[in-house]
C-alpha positions as semicolon CSV with decimal commas, in nm:
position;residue;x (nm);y (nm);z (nm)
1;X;-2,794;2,297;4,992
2;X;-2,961;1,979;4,809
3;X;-2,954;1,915;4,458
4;X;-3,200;1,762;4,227
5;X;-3,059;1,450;4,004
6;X;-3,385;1,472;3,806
7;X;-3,278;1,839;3,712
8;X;-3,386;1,976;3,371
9;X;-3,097;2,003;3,097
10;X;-3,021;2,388;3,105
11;X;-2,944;2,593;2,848
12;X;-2,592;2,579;2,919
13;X;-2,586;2,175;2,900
14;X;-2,675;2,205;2,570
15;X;-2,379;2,454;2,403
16;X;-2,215;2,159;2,623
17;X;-2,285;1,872;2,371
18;X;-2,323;2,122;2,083
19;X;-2,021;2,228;2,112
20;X;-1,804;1,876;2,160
21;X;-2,020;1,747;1,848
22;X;-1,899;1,989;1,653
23;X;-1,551;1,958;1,766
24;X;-1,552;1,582;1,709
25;X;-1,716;1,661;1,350
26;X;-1,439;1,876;1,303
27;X;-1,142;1,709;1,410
28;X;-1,274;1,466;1,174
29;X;-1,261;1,646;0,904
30;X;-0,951;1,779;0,950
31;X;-0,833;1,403;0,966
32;X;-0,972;1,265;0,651
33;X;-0,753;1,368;0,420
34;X;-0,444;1,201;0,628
35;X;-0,627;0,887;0,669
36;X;-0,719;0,907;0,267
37;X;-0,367;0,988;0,144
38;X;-0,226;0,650;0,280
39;X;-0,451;0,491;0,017
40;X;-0,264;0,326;-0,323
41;X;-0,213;0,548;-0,581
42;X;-0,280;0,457;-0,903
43;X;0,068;0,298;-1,011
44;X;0,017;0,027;-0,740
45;X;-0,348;-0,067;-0,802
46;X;-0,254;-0,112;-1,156
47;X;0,003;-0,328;-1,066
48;X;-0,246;-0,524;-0,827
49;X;-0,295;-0,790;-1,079
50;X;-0,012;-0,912;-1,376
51;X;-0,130;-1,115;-1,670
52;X;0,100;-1,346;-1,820
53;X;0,047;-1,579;-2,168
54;X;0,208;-1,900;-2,080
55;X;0,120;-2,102;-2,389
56;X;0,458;-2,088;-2,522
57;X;0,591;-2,252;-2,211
58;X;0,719;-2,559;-2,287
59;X;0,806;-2,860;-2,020
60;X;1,139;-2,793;-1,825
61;X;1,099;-2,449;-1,875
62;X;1,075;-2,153;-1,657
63;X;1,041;-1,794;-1,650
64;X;0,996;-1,532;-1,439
65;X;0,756;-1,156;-1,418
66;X;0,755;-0,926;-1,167
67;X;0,400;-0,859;-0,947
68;X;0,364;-0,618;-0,725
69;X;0,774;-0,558;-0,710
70;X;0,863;-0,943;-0,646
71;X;0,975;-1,182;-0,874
72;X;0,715;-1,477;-0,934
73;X;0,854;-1,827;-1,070
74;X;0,643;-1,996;-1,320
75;X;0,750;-2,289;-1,443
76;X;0,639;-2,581;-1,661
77;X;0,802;-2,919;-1,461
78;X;0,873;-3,238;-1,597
79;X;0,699;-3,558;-1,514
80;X;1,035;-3,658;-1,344
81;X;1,037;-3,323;-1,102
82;X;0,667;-3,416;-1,055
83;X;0,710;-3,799;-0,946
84;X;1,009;-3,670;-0,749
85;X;0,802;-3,429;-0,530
86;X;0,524;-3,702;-0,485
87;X;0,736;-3,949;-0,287
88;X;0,816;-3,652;-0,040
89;X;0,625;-3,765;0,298
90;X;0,508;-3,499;0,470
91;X;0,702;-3,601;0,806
92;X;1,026;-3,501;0,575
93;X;0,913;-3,139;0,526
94;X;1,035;-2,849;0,743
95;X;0,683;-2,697;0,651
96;X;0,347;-2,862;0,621
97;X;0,153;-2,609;0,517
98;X;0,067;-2,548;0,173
99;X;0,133;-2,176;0,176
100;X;-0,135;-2,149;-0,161
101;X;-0,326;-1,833;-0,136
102;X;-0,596;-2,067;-0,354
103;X;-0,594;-2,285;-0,103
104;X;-0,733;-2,291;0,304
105;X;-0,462;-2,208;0,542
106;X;-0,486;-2,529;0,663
107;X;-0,381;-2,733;0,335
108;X;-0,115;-2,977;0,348
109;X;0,198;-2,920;0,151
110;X;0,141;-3,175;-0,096
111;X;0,257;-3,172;-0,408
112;X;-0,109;-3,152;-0,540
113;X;-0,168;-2,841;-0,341
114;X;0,152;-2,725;-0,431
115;X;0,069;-2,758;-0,820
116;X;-0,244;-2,607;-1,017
117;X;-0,545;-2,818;-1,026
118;X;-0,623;-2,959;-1,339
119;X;-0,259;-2,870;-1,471
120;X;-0,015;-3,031;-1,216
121;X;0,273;-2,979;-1,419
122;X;0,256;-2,590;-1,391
123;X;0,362;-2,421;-1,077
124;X;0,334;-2,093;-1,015
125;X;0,512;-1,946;-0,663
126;X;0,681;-1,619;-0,511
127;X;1,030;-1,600;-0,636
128;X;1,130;-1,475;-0,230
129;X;1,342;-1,658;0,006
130;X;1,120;-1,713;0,325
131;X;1,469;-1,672;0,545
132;X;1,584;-1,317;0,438
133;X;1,387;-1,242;0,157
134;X;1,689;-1,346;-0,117
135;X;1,569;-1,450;-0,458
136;X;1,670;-1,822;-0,524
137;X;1,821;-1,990;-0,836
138;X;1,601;-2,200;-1,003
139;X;1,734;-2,581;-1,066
140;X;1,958;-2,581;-0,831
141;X;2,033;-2,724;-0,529
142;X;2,035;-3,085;-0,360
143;X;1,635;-3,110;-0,451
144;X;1,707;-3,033;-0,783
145;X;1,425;-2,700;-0,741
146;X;1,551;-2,408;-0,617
147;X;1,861;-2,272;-0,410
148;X;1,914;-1,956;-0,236
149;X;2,294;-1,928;-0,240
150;X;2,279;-1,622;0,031
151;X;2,204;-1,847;0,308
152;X;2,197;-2,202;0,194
153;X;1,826;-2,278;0,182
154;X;1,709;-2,571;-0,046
155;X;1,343;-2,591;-0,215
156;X;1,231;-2,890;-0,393
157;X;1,078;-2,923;-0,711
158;X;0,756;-2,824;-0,558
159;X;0,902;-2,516;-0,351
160;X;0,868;-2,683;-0,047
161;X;1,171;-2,580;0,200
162;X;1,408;-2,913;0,283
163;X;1,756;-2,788;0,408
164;X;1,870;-2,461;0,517
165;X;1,732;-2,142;0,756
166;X;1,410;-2,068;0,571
167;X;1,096;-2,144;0,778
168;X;0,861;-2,152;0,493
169;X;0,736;-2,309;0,210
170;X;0,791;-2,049;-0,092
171;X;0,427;-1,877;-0,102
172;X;0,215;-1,982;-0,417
173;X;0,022;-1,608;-0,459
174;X;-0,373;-1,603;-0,562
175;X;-0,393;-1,655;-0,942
176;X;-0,677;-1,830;-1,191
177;X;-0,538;-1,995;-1,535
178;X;-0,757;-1,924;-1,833
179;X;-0,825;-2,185;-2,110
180;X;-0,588;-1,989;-2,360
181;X;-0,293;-2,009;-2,120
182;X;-0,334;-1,657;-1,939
183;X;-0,208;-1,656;-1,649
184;X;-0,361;-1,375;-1,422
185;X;-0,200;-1,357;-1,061
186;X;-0,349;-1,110;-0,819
């Protein structure tokens, strides 16, 4: 017995696809409220963004706020921690890259792109340890920037990574500077 390929759809086809539509509608439904519920809350969308007034910081000084549960360095260097991280060449760094969320991916680590434009003497970086996640002491060290004591990594005065087991540059996070000193990272 033949059959015809040009066969009309029976009745029976069509509770077919009906049927698996509304499955697939279904199981979708069912779904959406799992897929929704792994969404931020509220707490951690406020704490998306941090503003900080940084018109009392003063040259030399640091301090540090918390952003989305990590500790962010902010600090005001001198023209001597500035000239210092200038004469780095690039060949010297462990890192290249800029690691500036302000900045391409494929920026240099200069001090420049280290620093924020227009205001080189502020930097503004994620207080983390690239090696094991360790927060480092600021001022300290052989570089004279910052020193995680855990594991023996050395940053510069930039936060560029020159001795120890960290692979990166500390990260510099997305911010924009206001003209009355606010500081608003996120």
């Amino acid at each position: 017995m033949a059959t015809n390929a040009t066969a009309e759809p029976t009745r029976r086809d069509f509770l077919y696809i009906a049927t698996g539509a509304v499955g697939a509608v279904g199981v979708a439904a069912a779904a959406w409220p799992f897929v929704y519920q792994m969404n931020p809350d509220a707490a951690a969308l406020a704490l998306s963004t941090t503003e900080v007034d940084i018109s009392s910081l003063e040259e030399g000084q640091s301090m540090t706020v918390n952003w989305r549960g990590k500790p962010v360095f902010i600090r005001y260097r001198t023209e001597e921690e500035i000239d210092e991280a200038k004469k780095v060449p690039l060949g010297e760094l462990k890192d290249i890259e800029a690691r500036n969320a302000n900045l391409p991916d494929s920026a240099e680590a200069t001090d420049d792109n280290r620093g924020i434009k227009g205001d080189e003497a502020l930097l503004v970086m994620i207080g983390v340890c690239t090696h094991l996640g360790c927060v480092p002491l600021g001022q300290k060290g052989d570089y004279g920037g910052w020193f995680c004591p855990c594991h023996g990594s050395h940053y510069d005065t930039a936060g560029r990574i020159r001795k120890g087991p960290a692979p990166e540059n500390l990260a510099i996070p997305q911010f924009t500077l206001s003209d009355k000193k606010i500081l608003k990272i996120g």
